[in-house]
N, C-alpha and C positions, 0 to 999 in steps of 0.2 A: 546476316548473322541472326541467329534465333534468339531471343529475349527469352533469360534464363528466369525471369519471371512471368513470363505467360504459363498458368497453371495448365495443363492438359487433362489433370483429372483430378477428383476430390482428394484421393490419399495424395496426388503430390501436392496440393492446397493444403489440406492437414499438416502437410511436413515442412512447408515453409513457413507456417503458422506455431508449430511448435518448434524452428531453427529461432523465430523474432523472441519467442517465446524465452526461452533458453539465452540468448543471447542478451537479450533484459534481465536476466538474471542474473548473469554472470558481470552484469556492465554497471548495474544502475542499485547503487546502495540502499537509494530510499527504498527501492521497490524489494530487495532484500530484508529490510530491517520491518515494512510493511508487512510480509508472508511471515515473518517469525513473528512478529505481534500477532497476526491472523491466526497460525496456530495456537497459541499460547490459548489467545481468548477462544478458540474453540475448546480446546482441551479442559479449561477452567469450565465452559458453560456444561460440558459432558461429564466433568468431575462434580459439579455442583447440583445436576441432576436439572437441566433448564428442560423443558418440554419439550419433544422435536420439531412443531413449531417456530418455538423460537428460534433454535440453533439452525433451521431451515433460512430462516430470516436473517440471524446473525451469517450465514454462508452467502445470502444475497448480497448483503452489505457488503461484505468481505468480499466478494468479487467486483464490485462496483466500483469500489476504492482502488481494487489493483489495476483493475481496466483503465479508468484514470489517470493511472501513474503510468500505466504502459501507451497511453495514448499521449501524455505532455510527453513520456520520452520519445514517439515520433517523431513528434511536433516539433521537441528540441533539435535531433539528428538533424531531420529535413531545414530548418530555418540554418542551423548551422551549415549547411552542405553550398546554399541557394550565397547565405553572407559568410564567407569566412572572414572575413575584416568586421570592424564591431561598426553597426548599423541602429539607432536608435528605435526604428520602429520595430525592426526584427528583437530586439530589448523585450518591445511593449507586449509583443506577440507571445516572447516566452513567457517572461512571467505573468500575462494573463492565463495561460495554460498551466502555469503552475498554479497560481490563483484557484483555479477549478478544482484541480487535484486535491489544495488543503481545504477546501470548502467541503467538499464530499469527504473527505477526510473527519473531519471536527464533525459534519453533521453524522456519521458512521458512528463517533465515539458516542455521540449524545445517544443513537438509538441503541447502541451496547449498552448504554446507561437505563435506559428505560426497558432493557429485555434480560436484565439482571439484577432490577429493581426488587421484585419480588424475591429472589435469593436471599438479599440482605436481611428481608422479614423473618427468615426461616428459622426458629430458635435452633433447630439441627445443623444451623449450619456456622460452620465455627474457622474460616480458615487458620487460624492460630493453631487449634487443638488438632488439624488435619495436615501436617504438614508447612505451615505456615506461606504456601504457594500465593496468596495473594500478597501478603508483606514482598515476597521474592519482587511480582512483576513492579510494585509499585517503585520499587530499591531499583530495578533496571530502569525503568522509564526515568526516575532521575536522575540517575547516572550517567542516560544513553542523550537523553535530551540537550543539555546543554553542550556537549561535544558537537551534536547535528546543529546546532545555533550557529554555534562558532565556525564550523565548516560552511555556513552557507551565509555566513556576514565576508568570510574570504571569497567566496564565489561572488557576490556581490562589490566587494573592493577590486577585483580583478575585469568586470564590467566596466 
């Protein structure tokens, strides 16, 4: 029988890569709630006029963080597939991987921090008088945060 994953050529490489692709998206909330934050803060950094630099930068970040999250969800599948009965060290394995993921994560926000730094100095720049689009994300990210808490202290209890 031929292994439906031996690629034979680059475009069917590309199309299993965008099947994992698509399928982490459709499966995996964090990595959904990550891309809509990702756009957000692109949109903001192109609304607020960041230099393309930046937002060059801000796009690296932003893929690093996602690739992280798409790679603990490997990580996760595969450790699940190997233990499906619950396994201590297969435990330590995930959430060292997840570990990764919010480290890259927080250090991401820190350099959105410092690549929107100079925004803030801009007397031209007002998100109140514009729209009031940064009040909005700030009202989401409280709102959305503690729900993702509580949903991952139950994942935690069910460990």
């Amino acid at each position: 029988m031929k292994n439906p994953y031996q690629h034979t050529s680059f475009l069917n490489s590309v199309a299993c890569a965008w099947k994992g692709v698509s399928w982490a998206m459709r499966t995996q909330r964090n990595l959904r709630f990550q891309l809509l934050m990702a756009v957000g803060v692109l949109l903001l950094g192109a609304w607020a006029g960041l230099e393309v630099n930046r937002l060059l930068i801000l796009l690296l970040t932003i893929s690093v963080v996602l690739g992280f999250e798409m790679m603990n969800t490997a990580l996760e599948v595969f450790v699940d597939s190997v233990y499906p009965e619950f396994n201590q060290a297969a435990g330590h394995v995930k959430d060292v991987a997840a570990g990764a993921a919010l480290l890259v994560a927080f250090f991401a926000f820190v350099i959105g921090l410092v690549l929107f730094w100079g925004v803030w100095d801009n007397p031209n720049f007002n998100p109140l008088a514009q729209g009031g689009s940064m009040m909005f994300m700030l009202l989401f990210l409280k709102l959305s945060l503690p729900k993702q808490l509580s949903i991952d202290r139950e994942i935690e209890e069910e460990r």
